[in-house]
Steps between C-alpha positions, in 0.01 A plus 500: 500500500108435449343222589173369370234418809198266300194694548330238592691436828437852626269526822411882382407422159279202637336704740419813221342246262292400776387768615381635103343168477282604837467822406394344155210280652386767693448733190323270357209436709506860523452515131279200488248682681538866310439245215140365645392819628623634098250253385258439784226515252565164328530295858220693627289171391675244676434744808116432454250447733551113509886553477629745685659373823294490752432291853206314372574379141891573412710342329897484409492709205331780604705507851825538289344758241364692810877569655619651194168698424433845578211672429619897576809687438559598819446136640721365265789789559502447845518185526796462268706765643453279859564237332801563315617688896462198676581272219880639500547521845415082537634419161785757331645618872635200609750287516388180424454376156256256548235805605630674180357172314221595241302212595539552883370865355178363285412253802489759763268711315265211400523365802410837712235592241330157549559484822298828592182357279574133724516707793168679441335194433577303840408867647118486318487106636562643829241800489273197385572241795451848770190551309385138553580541899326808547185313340533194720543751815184637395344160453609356848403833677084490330497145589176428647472349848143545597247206604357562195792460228578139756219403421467552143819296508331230687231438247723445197669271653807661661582691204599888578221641254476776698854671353401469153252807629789639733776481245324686238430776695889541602565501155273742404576766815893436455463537153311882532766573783770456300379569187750748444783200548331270197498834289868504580613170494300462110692804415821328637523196324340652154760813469706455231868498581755627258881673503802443647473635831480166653856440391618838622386398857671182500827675325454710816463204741751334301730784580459531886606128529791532298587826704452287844683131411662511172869508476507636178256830526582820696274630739226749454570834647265676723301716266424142278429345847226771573377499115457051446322538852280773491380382153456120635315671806287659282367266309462263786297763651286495232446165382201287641719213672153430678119488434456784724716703272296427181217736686703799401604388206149637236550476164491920523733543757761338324788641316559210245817391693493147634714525758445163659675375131757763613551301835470183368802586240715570795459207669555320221824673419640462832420108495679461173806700613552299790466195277742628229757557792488244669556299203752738347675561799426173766510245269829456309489161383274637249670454160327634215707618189347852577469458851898477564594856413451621898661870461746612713293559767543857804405550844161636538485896515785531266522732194465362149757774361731410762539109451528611107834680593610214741471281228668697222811583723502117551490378128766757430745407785471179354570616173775673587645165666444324153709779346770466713556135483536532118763739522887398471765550856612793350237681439330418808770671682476793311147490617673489815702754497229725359274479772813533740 
């Protein structure tokens, strides 16, 4: 006897469709940005001078246009072949549905890509504020306390006219000091910033967390340990997190990488992952239409494959019970007898 099972009450048949929807989304911002570097030429003006996204004088359009553009073919195959890596091992190898979600997918890249360029930003404000220090350092340390600077001070009444002369020439010393450091930092913040290797980072941050505290991800073996490290390390090492770094940082030494982008990506990653977990996973009186399709969830450290086979023995023991309630007495103990 056959029995009909709805297709639509099948936890396998759920779980393919969402996975090819993932794997869907992912293609397509793979092909989305083939597609701009295809015809880089006609957005190459809204990458001008005044519009390409910069530190100084961006702006919303230009940040978005700049994740998906790529101005080499190498850049741009790199980047999606990461990409698409770490892209199916936080999206399409798992066993939640709600990271398969295509929107969950678009976010995370948007987010990561603007989060690099946000990141970079508060990074420049920084280098500006250390900057500022170093100049009131030098200011406080040429202060004059002679007889003579008192009483210059004296005769205009009290006022400290005396730093007006002092202050200038701190500004002008620091300023030859370091000139090497204003070179840098103008080269910095004026650098135009394009491709997707901002949202590779934070893919990669994004994937350490989930390897670490989600429920729903296996963990990263050694050799992937040593690789997301070594590359973070890198570009950590590289990147000018202070103003003393921008002195080794000349517009010729450079290799057109902006690694502190790079860094900036990864911490942005690994903030949103936590975020997306915790809310996925801590919260579950979150009830969203799309939100309510948890997955059937695994131990951490657990093989994909293996749950897959767990699951299909399961949906056909049950099958098999359906079956057997349908049948009449007698043949059910011919059944019986058969497996005697």
């Amino acid at each position: 006897m056959f029995v009909v099972v709805p297709s639509g009450s099948c936890p396998m048949s759920r779980q393919s469709s969402s996975i090819e929807r993932a794997r869907t989304a992912l293609l397509l911002l793979v092909l989305i940005n083939v597609l701009i570097y295809a015809y880089r030429d006609n957005f190459r003006p809204h990458l001008n001078l005044r519009r390409t996204y910069r530190i100084i004088d961006g702006n919303v359009g230009s940040m978005l246009l700049s994740i998906f553009y790529h101005a080499e073919p190498s850049h741009l195959l790199m980047n999606m072949l990461a990409l698409y890596k770490y892209g199916s091992e936080l999206f399409i190898n798992t066993t939640s549905s709600r990271w398969r979600s295509m929107y969950v997918i678009v976010l995370s890249y948007i987010i990561c890509g603007i989060g690099a360029f946000v990141g970079v930003e508060l990074l420049s404000q920084y280098h500006n504020y250390q900057w500022e220090q170093k100049v009131n350092n030098a200011k406080y340390a040429n202060k004059c306390t002679h007889w003579f600077c008192t009483t210059l001070n004296t005769a205009f009444g009290g006022k400290d006219i005396s730093s007006l002369f002092t202050n200038a020439w701190a500004e002008l010393t620091t300023s030859i000091e370091y000139a090497d450091v204003r070179f840098s930092m103008f080269y910095y913040q004026m650098v135009y910033r394009i491709g997707a290797s901002g949202v590779v980072y934070g893919w990669m941050g994004m994937r350490l967390i989930t390897s670490w505290i989600s429920s729903f991800h296996s963990r990263l073996n050694a050799l992937d340990y040593f690789f997301v490290l070594a590359t973070i390390a890198h570009d950590l090492g590289e990147s000018a997190l202070s103003i003393d770094d921008l002195r080794m940082m000349h517009l010729l030494e450079g290799n057109g990488i902006d690694h502190a982008a790079h860094v900036m990506g990864t911490i942005s990653g690994m903030i949103w992952a936590m975020v997306f977990v915790f809310m996925s996973e801590k919260l579950p009186l979150l009830h969203w239409k799309w939100w309510r399709r948890t997955g059937s969830g695994r131990r951490l450290g657990s093989r994909q494959d293996e749950e897959l086979r767990i699951q299909e023995q399961r949906q056909q023991q049950r099958q098999l019970t359906q079956n057997s309630r349908l049948l009449t007495p007698s043949q059910r103990q011919r059944n019986e007898r058969t497996r005697l």
